[in-house]
ZAMARGU-4260 file (C-alpha; in steps of 0.2 Angstrom, whole numbers, plus 5000, padded with zeros to 4 digits):
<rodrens>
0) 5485/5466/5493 | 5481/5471/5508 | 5470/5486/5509 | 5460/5486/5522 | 5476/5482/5535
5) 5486/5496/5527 | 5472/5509/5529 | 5468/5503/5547 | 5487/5505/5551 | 5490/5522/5544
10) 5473/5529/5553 | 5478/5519/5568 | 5495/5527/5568 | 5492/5543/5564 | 5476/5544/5580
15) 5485/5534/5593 | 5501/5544/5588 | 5511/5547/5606 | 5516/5564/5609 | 5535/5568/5612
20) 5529/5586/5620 | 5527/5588/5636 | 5508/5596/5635 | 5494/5592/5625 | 5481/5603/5619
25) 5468/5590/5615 | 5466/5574/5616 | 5467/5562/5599 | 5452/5548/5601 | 5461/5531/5602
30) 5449/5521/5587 | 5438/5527/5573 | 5417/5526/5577 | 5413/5509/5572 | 5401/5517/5560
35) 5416/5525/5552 | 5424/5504/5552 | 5408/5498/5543 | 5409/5511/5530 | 5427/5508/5527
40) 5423/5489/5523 | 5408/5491/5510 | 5420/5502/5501 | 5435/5489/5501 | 5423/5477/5494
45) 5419/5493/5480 | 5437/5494/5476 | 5443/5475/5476 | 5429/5473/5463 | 5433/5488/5451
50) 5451/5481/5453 | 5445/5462/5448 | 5436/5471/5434 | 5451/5480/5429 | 5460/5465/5429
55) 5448/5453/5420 | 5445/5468/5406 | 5464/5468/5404 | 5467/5450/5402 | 5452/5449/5390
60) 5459/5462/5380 | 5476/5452/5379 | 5486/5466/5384 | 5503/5462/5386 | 5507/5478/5396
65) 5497/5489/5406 | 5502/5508/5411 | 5510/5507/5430 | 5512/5519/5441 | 5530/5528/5444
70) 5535/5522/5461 | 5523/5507/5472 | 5521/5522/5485 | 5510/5532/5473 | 5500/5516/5467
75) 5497/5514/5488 | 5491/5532/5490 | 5480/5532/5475 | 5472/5516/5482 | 5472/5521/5498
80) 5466/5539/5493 | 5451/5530/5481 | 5446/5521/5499 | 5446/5537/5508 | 5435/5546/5494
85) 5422/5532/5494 | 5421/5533/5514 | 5419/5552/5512 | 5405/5551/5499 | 5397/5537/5509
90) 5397/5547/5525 | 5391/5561/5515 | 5407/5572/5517 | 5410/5578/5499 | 5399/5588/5488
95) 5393/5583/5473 | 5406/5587/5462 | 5416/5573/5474 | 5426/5588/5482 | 5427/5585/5501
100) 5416/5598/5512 | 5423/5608/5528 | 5405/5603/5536 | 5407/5585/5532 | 5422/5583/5536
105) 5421/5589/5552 | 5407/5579/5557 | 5415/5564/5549 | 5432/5567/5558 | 5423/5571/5577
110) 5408/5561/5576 | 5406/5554/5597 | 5419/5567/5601 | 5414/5579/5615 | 5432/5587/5620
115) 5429/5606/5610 | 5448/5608/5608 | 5449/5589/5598 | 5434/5598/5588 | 5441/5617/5585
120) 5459/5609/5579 | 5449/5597/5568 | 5440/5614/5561 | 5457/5622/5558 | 5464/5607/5552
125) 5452/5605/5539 | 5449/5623/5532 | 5466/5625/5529 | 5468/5609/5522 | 5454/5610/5511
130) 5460/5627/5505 | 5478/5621/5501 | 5468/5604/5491 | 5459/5617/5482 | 5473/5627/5477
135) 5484/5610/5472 | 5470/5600/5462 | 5457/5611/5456 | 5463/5622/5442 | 5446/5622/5429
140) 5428/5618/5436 | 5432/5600/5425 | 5448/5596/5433 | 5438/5586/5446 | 5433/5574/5432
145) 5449/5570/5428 | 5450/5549/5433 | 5458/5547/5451 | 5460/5565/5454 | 5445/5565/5470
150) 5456/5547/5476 | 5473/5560/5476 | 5462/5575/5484 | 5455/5563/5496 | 5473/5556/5502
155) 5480/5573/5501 | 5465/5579/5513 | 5468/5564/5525 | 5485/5565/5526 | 5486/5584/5528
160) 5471/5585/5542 | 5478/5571/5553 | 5495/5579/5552 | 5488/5598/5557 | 5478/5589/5571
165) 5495/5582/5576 | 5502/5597/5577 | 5487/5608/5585 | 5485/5594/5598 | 5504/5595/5601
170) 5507/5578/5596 | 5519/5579/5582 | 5535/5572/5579
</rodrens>
């Protein structure tokens, strides 16, 4: 499995995205801060280990069969979605109950960024995407301890963000 190539791509595709308008607002930067790409690999390493261990329990229990997801797409975004949550709490972008942070993110999503409209369609991009996370995820004040629920918020946000900055930038489909 190839986790680290599949997250790389869909950050890669979703900031080099080429616009099919005519004007752009803002401009999307081309990579991720290396910092950001460091990060990213210590938490692969965190997950391909927590997976081996899944692995190793199960066999040692002699399971014959182990609960699967629905559909290969979901098993990708929840992986995906638990690599995202680990960068977030590594770059100090969640709070403590592991739900991302408007301030964190922000910082996380613009960090060497100096263009103010990249930055203000980041802003708008993340409060209403944090607002619509809230609203989808967190019904109780325990429902974020439910397992795998901060790697759903965490794709969700990702996904939603990047899309809104699309959009703000004008560089949507």
């Amino acid at each position: 499995m190839c986790v680290k190539g599949l997250v790389i791509f869909a950050i890669l595709v979703i900031v080099v995205t080429e616009s099919k308008a005519q004007k752009h607002k803002c401009d999307i930067p081309p990579t991720a801060p290396k910092k950001i790409e460091d990060v990213i690999n210590q938490c692969q390493d965190e997950i391909k280990l927590a997976i081996l261990s899944e692995a190793l329990e199960a066999l040692s229990l002699h399971e014959k069969s182990r609960s699967k997801r629905d559909t290969f797409s979901d098993d990708e975004k929840r992986i995906a979605g638990c690599l995202l949550q680990c960068v977030y709490r590594k770059m100090k972008a969640v709070n403590e109950k592991g739900f991302p942070t408007v301030e964190g993110l922000v910082s996380l999503y613009t960090e060497g960024v100096s263009q103010k409209e990249y930055i203000i369609a980041t802003l708008q991009s993340v409060n209403v995407c944090l607002v619509k996370a809230q609203k989808k995820f967190v019904k109780s004040p325990q429902s974020l301890e439910e397992q795998g629920k901060t790697c759903d918020i965490a794709y969700d946000v990702f996904d939603c963000v990047a899309e809104k900055i699309g959009e703000y930038c004008g560089q949507s489909p």
